[in-house]
BAFI-3210 file (N, C-alpha, C; in Angstrom, 3 decimals, decimal comma, padded with zeros to 6 digits):
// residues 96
n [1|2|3|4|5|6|7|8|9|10|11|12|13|14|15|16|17|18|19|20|21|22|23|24|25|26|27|28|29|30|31|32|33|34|35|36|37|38|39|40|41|42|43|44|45|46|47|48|49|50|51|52|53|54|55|56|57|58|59|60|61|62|63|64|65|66|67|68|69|70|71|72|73|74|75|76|77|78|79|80|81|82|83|84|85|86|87|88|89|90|91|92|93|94|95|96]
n.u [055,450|055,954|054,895|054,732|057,090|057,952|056,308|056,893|059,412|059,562|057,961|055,100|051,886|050,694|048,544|048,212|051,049|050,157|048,538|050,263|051,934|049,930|049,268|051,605|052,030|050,012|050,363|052,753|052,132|050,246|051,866|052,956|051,316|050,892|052,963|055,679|058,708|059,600|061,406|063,324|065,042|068,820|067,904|066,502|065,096|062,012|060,160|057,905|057,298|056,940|056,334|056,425|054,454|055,169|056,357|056,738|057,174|056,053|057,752|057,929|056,166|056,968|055,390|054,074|053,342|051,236|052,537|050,668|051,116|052,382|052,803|055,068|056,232|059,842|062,745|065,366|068,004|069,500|072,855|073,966|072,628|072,968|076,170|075,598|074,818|076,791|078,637|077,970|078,042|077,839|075,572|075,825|076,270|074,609|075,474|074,312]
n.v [154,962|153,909|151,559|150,271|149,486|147,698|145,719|144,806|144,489|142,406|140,551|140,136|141,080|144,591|144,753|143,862|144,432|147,040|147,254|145,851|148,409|150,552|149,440|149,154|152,035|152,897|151,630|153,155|155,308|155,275|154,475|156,555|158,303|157,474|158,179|156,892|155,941|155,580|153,345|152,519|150,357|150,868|153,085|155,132|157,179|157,975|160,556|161,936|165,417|168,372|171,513|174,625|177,919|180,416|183,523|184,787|186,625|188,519|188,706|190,105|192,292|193,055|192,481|191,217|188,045|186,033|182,374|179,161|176,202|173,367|169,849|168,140|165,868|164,466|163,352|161,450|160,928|157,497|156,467|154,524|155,652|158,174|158,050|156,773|158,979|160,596|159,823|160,309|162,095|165,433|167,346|168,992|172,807|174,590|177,412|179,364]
n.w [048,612|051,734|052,783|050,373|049,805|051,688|050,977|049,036|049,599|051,706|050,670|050,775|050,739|049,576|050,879|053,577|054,613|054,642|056,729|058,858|059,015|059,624|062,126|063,808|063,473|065,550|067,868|068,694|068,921|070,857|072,666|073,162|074,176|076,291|077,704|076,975|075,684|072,956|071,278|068,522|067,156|065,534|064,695|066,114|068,994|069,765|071,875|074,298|074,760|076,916|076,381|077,722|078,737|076,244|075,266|071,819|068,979|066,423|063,631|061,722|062,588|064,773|066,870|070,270|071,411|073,185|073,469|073,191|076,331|075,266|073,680|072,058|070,039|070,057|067,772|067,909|066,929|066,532|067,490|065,527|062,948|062,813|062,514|060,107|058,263|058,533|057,106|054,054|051,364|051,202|048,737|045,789|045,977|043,902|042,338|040,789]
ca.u [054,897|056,510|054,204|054,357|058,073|058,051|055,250|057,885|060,492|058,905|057,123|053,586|050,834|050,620|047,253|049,574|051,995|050,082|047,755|050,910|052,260|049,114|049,218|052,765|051,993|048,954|051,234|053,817|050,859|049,389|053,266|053,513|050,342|051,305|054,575|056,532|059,683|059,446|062,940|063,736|066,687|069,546|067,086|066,173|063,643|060,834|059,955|057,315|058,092|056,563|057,075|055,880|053,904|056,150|056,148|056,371|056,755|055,943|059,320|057,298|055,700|057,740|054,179|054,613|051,522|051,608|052,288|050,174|051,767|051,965|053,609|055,654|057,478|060,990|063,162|066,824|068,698|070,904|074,517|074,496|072,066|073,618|077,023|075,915|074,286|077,389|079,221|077,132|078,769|076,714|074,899|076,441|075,945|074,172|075,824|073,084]
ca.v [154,826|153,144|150,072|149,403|149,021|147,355|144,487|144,260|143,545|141,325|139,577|140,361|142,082|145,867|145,150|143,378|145,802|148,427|146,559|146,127|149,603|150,854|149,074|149,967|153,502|153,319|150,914|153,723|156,983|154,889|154,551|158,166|159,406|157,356|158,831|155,874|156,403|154,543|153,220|151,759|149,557|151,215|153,938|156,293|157,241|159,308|161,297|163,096|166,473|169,233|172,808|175,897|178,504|181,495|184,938|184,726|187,956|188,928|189,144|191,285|193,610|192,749|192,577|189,929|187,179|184,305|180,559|178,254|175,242|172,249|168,564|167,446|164,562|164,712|162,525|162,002|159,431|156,715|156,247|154,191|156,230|159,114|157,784|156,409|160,412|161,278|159,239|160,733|162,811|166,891|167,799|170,005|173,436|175,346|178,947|180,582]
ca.w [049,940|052,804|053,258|049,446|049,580|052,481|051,002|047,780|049,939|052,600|049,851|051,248|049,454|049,730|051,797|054,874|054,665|055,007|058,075|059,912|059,656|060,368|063,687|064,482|064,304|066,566|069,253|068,405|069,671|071,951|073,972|073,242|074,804|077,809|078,069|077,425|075,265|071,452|070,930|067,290|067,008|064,340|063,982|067,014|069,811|069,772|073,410|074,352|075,799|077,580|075,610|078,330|077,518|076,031|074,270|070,904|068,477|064,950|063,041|060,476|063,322|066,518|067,892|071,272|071,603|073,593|072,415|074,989|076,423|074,303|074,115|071,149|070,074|069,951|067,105|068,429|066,153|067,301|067,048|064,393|061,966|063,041|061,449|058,424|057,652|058,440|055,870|053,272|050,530|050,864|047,655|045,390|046,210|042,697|042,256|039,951]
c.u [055,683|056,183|054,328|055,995|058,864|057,207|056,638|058,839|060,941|058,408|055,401|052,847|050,835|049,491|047,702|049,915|051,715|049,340|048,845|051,524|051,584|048,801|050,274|052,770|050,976|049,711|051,890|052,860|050,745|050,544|053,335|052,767|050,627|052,284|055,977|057,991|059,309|060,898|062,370|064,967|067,476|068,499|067,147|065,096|063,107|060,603|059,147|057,695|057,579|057,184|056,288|055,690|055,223|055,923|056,612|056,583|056,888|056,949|058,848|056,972|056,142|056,646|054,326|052,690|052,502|051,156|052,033|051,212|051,511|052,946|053,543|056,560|059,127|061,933|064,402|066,974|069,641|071,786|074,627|073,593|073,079|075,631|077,308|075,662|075,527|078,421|078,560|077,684|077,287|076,346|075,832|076,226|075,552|074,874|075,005|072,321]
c.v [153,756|151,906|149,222|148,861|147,986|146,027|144,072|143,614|142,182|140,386|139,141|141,218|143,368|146,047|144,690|144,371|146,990|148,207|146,596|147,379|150,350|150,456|149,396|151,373|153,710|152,523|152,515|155,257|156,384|155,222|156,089|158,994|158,750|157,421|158,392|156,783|155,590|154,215|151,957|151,308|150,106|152,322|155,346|156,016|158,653|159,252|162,489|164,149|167,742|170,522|173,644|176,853|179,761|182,307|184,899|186,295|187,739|189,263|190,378|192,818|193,836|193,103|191,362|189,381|186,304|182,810|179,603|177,379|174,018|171,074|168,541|166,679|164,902|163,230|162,477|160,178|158,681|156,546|155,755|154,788|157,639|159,230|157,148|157,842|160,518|160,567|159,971|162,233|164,561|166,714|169,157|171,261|174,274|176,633|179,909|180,809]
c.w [050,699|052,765|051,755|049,279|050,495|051,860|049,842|048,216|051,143|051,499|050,092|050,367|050,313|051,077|053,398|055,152|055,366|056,520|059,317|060,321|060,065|062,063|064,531|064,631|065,679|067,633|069,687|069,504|070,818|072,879|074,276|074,402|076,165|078,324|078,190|076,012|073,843|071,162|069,277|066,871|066,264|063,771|064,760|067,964|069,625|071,184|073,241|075,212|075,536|076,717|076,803|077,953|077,823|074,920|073,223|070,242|066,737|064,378|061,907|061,493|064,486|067,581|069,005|071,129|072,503|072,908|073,559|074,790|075,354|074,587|072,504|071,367|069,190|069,483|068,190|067,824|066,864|066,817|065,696|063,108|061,485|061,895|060,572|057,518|057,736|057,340|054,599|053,111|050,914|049,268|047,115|045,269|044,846|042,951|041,654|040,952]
res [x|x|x|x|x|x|x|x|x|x|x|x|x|x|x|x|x|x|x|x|x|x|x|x|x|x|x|x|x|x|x|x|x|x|x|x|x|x|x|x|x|x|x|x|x|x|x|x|x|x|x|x|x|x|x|x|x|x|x|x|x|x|x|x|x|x|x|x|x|x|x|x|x|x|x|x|x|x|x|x|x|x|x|x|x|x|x|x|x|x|x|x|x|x|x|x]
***
């Protein structure tokens, strides 16, 4: 878990840890729901953003529905995350 590796390496007890990331996510919603932007230093921002509603179909029955409107949050990494992933050897692809 996040908060417990986070108390190990802060040197705080697990029950901290977890108190403050519990509060950073709810700062973190709260910005969201008021439409602010969440920027994280060497990390990324999160953005909320408007999806409109749109048709939709059954890949099984190519039946059409509609998908109402909705709001999701949108990751988008920063520069420097971005090229440490990209330093990072792929996984070796299995053949069986």
């Amino acid at each position: 878990m996040l908060s417990e590796a986070a108390a190990d390496r802060a040197g705080v007890s697990k029950a901290e840890a977890s108190a403050i990331a519990d509060r950073m996510f709810l700062l973190m919603r709260q910005a969201l729901m008021s439409g602010e932007t969440v920027k994280l230093t060497a990390f990324g921002s999160l953005q909320l953003r408007s999806r409109a509603e749109r048709v939709g179909r059954n890949p099984r029955t190519g039946t059409e529905h509609r998908i109402p409107p909705r709001h999701t949050v949108v990751f988008t990494p920063s520069a420097q995350l971005r090229e440490m992933l990209s330093k990072l050897t792929p996984p070796a692809k299995d053949l069986n």
